[in-house]
N, C-alpha and C positions, 0 to 999 in steps of 0.2 A: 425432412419434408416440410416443418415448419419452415426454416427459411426461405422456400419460396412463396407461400402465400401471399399474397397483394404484390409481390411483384414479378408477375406473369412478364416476358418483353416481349413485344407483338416483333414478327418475322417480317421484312422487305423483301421482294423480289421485283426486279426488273421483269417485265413483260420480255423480253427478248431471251434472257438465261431461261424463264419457263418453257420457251416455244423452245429453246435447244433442248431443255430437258427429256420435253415432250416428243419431240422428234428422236432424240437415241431410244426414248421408249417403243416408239413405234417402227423403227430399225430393227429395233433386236427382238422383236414378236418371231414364236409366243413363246421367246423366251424371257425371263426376268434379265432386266435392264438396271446396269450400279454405274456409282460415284460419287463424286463427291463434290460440295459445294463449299466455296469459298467468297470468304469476305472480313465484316468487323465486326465488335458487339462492343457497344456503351451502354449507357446509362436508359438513352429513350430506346433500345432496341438492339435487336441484329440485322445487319444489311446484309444480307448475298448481292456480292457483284460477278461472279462469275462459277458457271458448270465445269467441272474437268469430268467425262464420264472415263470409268473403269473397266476394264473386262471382266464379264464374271466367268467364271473357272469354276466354280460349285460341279461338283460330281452329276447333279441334276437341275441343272440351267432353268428348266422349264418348271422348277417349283422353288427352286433355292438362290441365292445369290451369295457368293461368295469373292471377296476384291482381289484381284491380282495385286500377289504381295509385291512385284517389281514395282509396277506401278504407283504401288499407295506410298509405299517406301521415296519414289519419285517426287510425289508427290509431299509429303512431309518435307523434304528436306528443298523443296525448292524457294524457297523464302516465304509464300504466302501463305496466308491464314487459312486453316480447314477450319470450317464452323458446321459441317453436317457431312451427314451422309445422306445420299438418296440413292432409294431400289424403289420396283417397283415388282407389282403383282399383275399381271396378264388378264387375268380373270376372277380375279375377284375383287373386295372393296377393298381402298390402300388402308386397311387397317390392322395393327401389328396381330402377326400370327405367333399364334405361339412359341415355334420354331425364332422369328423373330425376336421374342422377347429373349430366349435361352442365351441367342447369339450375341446380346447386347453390353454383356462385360466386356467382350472380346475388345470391342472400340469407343464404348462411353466413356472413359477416365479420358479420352484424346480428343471429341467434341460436343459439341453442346445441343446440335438440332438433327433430329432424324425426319428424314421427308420417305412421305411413300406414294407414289404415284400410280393410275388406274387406269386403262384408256377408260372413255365417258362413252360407252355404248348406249347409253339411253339418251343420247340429243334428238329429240322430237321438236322441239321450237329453238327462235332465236333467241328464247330469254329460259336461260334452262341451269343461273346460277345456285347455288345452295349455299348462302353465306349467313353459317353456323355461326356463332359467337362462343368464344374461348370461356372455358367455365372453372368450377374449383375441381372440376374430379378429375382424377388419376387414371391410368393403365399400367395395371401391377402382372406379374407373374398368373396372378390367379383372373383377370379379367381381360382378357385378351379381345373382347368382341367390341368393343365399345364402338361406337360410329361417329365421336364428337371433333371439330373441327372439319368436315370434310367441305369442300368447297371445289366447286369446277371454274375450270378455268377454261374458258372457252375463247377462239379465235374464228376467223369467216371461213376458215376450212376444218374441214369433221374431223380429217387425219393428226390436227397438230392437239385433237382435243382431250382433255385430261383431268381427271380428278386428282387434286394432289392435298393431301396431310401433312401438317407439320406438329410436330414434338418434341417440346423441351426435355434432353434429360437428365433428369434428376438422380441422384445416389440418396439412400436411405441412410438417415441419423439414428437412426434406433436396430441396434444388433437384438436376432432375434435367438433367443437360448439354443434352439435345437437347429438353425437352417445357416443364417448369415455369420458371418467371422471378418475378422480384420482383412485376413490374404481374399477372402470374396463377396465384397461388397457387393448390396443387392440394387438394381437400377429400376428408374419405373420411369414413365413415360408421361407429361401432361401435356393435351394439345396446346397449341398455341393459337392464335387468332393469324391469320396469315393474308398481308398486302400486297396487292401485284401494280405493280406501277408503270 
């Protein structure tokens, strides 16, 4: 966990991979909407240059999301870079559920950013941005509510609109006696400041 303090890398996204995003979210209503994002990560950051979305296959679509393994599998081995995963939540805030946090060994050791997207049912004006600033706190196993980072992303149609999260994630340095072990590293989640360009 110390190693990443002061250096947070703020997220890029292209305004066009958002509006795709944002569009298989509101496709696949009200079911949860997966995938995955690709691009590169330096020194000033990580860029998303492009959405692959995924089927989810989850037993319960409409609360769960789980990636078709043909697909992700496809998707690994096609030469480009995975730098996140993005699902989304139908109805509630994109922020990590519980269930999400549990799910999150499964695929963190394989990338570095998890996005959660919302539709933005509360657009009442044209100016109806929320642009939070990235901070030092975390989202551990035991705080799953947190609401930091969230930011809408809004375009001139209601349907493409979206709140979307991003989160760095991080693996835990410090094994704890009775819970964490080498074979199950424990993962936590810190928002990140997120650019749409």
């Amino acid at each position: 966990m110390a190693a990443l303090h002061g250096q947070q890398k703020p997220l890029t996204i292209p305004r066009s991979v958002e509006q795709e995003m944002s569009r298989h979210m509101h496709l696949s209503l009200p079911q949860e909407a997966c995938g995955v994002v690709l691009g590169e990560s330096a020194a000033g950051g990580i860029r998303i240059s492009r959405f692959q979305p995924i089927r989810n296959v989850a037993p319960d679509p409409l609360h769960h999301f789980a990636l078709d393994q043909t697909e992700w599998i496809r998707c690994i081995f096609s030469g480009s870079i995975i730098v996140g995963i993005f699902h989304t939540h139908p109805h509630t805030l994109p922020i990590p559920s519980y269930e999400d946090l549990q799910a999150l060994p499964d695929f963190a050791g394989m990338v570095q950013v998890y996005l959660i997207g919302s539709p933005n049912l509360e657009i009442n004006s044209a100016d109806s941005r929320i642009n939070a600033e990235s901070s030092d706190s975390t989202l551990d196993m035991k705080s799953p509510d947190s609401t930091l980072g969230m930011k809408s992303l809004d375009t001139n149609n209601s349907i493409s609109c979206m709140l979307l999260n991003a989160y760095q994630i991080a693996k835990t340095d410090e094994q704890q006696p009775h819970s964490a072990s080498l074979e199950h590293p424990s993962y936590y989640l810190i928002p990140m400041k997120l650019c749409v360009t």
